[in-house]
N, C-alpha and C positions, 0 to 999 in steps of 0.2 A: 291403485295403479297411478303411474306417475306420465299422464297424460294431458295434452290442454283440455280438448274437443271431446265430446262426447257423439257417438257416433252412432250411426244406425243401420244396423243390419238387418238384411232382407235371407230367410231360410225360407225355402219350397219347403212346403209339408206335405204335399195333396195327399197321400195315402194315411197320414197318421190317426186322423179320426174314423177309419172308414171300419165299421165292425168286427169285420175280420182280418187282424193285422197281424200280417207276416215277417221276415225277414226283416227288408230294407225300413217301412213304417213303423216297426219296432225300434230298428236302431236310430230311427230320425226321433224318435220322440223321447226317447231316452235323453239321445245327445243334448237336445233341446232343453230338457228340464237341469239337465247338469249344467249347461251354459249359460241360463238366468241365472241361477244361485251364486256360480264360479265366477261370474262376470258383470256385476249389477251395475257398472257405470256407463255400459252401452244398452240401447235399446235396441229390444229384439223383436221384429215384424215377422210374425210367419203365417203364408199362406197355404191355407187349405180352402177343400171344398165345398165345406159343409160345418155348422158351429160345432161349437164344444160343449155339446149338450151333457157328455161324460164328464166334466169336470178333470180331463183325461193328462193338461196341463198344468194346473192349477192356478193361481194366482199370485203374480208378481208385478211391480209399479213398472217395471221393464220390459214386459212382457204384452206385445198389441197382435191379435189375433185378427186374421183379415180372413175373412169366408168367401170364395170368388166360386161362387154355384156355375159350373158347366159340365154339360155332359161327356162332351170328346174331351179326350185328355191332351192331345195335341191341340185343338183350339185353345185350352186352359192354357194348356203352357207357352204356347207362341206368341199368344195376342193378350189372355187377361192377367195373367201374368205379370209381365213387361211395363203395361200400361199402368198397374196396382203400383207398382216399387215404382216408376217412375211418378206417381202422385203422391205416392210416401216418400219422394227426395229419399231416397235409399241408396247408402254409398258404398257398400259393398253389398254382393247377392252369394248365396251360397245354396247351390243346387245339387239337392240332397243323392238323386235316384238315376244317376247314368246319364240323364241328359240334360239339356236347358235349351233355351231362346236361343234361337239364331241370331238376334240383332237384342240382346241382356242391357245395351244402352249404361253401362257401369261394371268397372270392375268385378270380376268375380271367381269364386273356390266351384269347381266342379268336385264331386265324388264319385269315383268310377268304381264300383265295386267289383266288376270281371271285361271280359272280352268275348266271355262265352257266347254274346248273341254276334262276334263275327266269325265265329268257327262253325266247321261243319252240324251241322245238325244232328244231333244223338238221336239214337234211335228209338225209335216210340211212335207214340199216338197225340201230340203237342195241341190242344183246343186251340180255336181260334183266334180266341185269347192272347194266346200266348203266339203264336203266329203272327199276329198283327202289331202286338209288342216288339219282337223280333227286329220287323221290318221299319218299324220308326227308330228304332236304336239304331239301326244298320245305318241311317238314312240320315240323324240327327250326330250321328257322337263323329264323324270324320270331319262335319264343319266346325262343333264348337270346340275340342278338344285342343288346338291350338290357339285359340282366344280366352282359353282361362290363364287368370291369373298364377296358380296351382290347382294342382290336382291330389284328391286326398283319394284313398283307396287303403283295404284294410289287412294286405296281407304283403309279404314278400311275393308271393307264388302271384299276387293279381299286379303289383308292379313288373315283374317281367313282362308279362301278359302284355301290358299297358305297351311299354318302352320296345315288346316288338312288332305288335301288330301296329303302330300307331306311329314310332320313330319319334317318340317324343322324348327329351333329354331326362336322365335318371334323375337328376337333381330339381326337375321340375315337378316331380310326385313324390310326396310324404307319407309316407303308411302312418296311418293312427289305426289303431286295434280298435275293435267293438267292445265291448263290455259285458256281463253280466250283470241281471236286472235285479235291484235290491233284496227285491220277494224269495228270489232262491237261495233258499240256506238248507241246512237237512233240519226235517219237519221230525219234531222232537217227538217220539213214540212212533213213530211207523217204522216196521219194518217189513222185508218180500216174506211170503210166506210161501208154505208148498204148493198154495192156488196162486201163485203168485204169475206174470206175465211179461215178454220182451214187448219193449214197444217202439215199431218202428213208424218216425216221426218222416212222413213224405207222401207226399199229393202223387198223382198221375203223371207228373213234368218227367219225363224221360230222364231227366238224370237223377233221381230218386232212386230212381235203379228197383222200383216195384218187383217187378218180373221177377227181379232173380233173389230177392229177397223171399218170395212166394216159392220159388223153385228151393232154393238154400231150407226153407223149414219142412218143404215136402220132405227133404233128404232127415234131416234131425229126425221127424218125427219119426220115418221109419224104421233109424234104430235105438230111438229115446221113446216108449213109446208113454212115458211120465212125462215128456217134457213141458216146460211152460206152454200156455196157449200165447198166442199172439193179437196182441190189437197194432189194428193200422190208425193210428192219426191222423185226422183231417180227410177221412172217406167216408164215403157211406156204403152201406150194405149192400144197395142194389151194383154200383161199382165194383165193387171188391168179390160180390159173387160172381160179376159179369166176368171180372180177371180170372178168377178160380178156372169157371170153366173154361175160355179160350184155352188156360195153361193143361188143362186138361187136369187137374185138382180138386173138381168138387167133394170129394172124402175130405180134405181140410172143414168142409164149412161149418162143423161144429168144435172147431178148434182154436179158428181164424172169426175175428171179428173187427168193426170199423165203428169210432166214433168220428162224428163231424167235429168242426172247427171246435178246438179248446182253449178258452181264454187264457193269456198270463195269468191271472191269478190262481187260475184250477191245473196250472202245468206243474207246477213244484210237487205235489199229493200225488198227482197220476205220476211224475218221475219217481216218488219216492217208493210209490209203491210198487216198481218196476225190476226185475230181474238183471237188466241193461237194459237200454238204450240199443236199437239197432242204428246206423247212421252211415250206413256205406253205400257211399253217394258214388258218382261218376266222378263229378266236379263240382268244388263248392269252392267259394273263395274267401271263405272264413269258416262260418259252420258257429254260429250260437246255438245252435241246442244242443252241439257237445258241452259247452260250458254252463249251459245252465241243468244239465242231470250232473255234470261234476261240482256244482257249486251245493245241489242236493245231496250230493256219495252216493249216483246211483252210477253203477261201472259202463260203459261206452266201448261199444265196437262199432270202430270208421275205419275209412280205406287208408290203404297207403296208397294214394295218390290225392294231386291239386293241393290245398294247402290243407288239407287236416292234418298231416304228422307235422305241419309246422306251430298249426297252433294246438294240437292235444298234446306234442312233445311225445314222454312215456305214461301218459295216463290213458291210456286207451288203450284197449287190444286193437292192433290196424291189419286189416287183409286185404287180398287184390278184391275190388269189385268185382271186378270184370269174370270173376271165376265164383260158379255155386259152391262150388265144392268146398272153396277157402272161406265163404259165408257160412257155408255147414259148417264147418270144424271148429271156428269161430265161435258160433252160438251153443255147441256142442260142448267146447271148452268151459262155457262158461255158465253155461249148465248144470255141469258134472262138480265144479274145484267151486266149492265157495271160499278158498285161501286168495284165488285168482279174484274172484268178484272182492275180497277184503283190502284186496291191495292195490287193485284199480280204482275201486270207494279212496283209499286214503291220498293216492295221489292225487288222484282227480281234483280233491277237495282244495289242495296245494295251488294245483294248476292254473282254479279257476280264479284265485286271490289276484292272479295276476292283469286280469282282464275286468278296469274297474272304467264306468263311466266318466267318474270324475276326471281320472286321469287325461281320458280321452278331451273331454272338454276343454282341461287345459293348453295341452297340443293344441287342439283346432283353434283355440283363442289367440293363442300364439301366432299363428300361424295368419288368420284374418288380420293382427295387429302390423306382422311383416308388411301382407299387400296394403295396407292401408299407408302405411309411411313412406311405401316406395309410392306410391300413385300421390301422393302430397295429399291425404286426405285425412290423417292425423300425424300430429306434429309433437313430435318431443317439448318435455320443459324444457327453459332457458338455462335452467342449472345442468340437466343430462346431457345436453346438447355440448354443454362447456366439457363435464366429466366425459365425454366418449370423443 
């Protein structure tokens, strides 16, 4: 890079070490390891909660991991946070997970990944957890959103979102895509077999769309009466029976089964050895685990709506969520035609080429190097300064 100053950046991590890591912690730690290697003339400070006892970053001269142990996550983020980057002289901050610091004391990249937590509340049974999550996003992203320097977010469908609920101007938010994680390629000799299984990848969170995914196989099975069995991902049995029978479904429960949390490493085997993918969400504002059973060629049925037909394009079969019936026919379809499963496998595999880490990093590098020049805190050589 043709810069004077070498500069140092501050990245929130606090979820990426944490053992079961989902969505947003996945895409931060990704991001992260593409940015050391893509960028090694700036130093990279990223705080977490807890060490890196996985070796889950690895090791780079660039790379200074900071472990700030608290238990509330808003205490972390408001106060040890702030005061860590401010003791690391850190000149730009970049906060990974929807929110940041009221008073960040330094420039900085927000990533707002949805708006979902200012819209009405989908219907379900939401933990408290996730309740209380809700309520600090509700409460944190209207003060900081206007004090970022940009804002990165990763999809078309989640920049509108942004620009209407927020009134923030469209050219102050850059979409950079997510990636698919190196590990997923199609795992050389497996293939589904007649024991073979749909697997749909969604917790309890309401827009997982549980309910009607359980309702949608009750329907399959009662006129496929061969069809795939089903696992749920990321549930447990006593859960998963509890849904059965509310729905009034216990005849599924030798049909229907739940494994708990599945690590990246063991997700590519379990996708490959998969019928599809189920993935028809409510809302989602990207959706990596359609790319990563497309980057395996195992075929994907997602909703048309939110942003999966923007980023599966035509490699997925898409139906309404919102209707069982269109979830039956769907998995029905794709049950019955394996022409249909061969050509959704071949696109998919097209599709997912296009959602790559690296790329991603470069964008975001770009992008830290902007606010950096405009805030006078790296400066052009005397030669580019002349040429531009």
């Amino acid at each position: 890079m043709s810069k004077i100053n070498r500069v140092r950046i501050g990245i929130e991590g606090h979820r990426i070490l944490h053992p079961r890591r989902h969505g947003m912690a996945v895409a931060c730690a990704a991001l992260i390891r593409a940015l050391v290697t893509a960028n090694p003339h700036h130093d990279y400070f990223i705080y977490v909660d807890r060490p890196d006892d996985e070796g889950l970053l690895g090791q780079h001269p660039n790379l200074h991991l900071r472990a700030l142990p608290q238990a509330n996550y808003a205490l972390w983020e408001q106060c040890a946070l702030p005061v860590a980057m401010q003791r690391d002289r850190i000149d730009l901050a970049h906060f990974t997970s929807n929110t940041a610091p009221l008073y960040a004391g330094r420039p900085y990249v927000l990533t707002l990944h949805d708006v979902i937590f200012m819209q009405p509340q989908l219907k379900g049974r939401p933990t408290s957890y996730q309740r209380l999550g809700r309520i600090y996003r509700r409460w944190v992203v209207p003060k900081v959103i206007h004090s970022a320097a940009r804002i990165i977010t990763v999809s078309q469908y989640a920049k509108r979102g942004i620009v209407r609920e927020f009134g923030v101007q469209p050219d102050r938010v850059r979409v950079i895509h997510n990636g698919v994680g190196a590990g997923f390629a199609p795992v050389v000799g497996q293939r589904p077999s007649s024991e073979s299984h749909f697997l749909f990848l969604g917790s309890d969170a309401p827009k997982k769309n549980q309910d009607r995914v359980l309702q949608a196989y009750a329907k399959l099975c009662a006129g496929v009466p061969d069809a795939p069995k089903l696992v749920v991902i990321d549930g447990t049995l006593g859960t998963l029976a509890a849904n059965l029978k509310r729905l009034g479904l216990t005849h599924l429960r030798n049909r229907v089964t739940a494994t708990p949390y599945v690590s990246q490493k063991r997700l590519p085997s379990l996708y490959a050895g998969a019928t599809a993918l189920l993935y028809p969400s409510l809302v989602e504002s990207f959706g990596i685990p359609m790319l990563e059973a497309m980057a395996v060629g195992t075929p994907v049925l997602a909703s048309r709506a939110a942003a999966m037909p923007e980023i599966a394009g035509n490699a997925a079969l898409l139906v309404d969520p919102t209707s069982v019936e269109a979830i039956a026919a769907g998995m029905a379809r794709l049950a019955a035609q394996p022409e249909l499963r061969e050509v959704l496998a071949c696109r998919g595999l097209q599709r997912a080429k296009r959602y790559q880490w690296k790329s991603a990093a470069e964008l975001t590098a770009q992008l830290y190097e902007n606010v950096l020049i405009r805030s006078g805190r790296l400066q052009l050589t005397p030669q580019l300064e002349a040429v531009s």
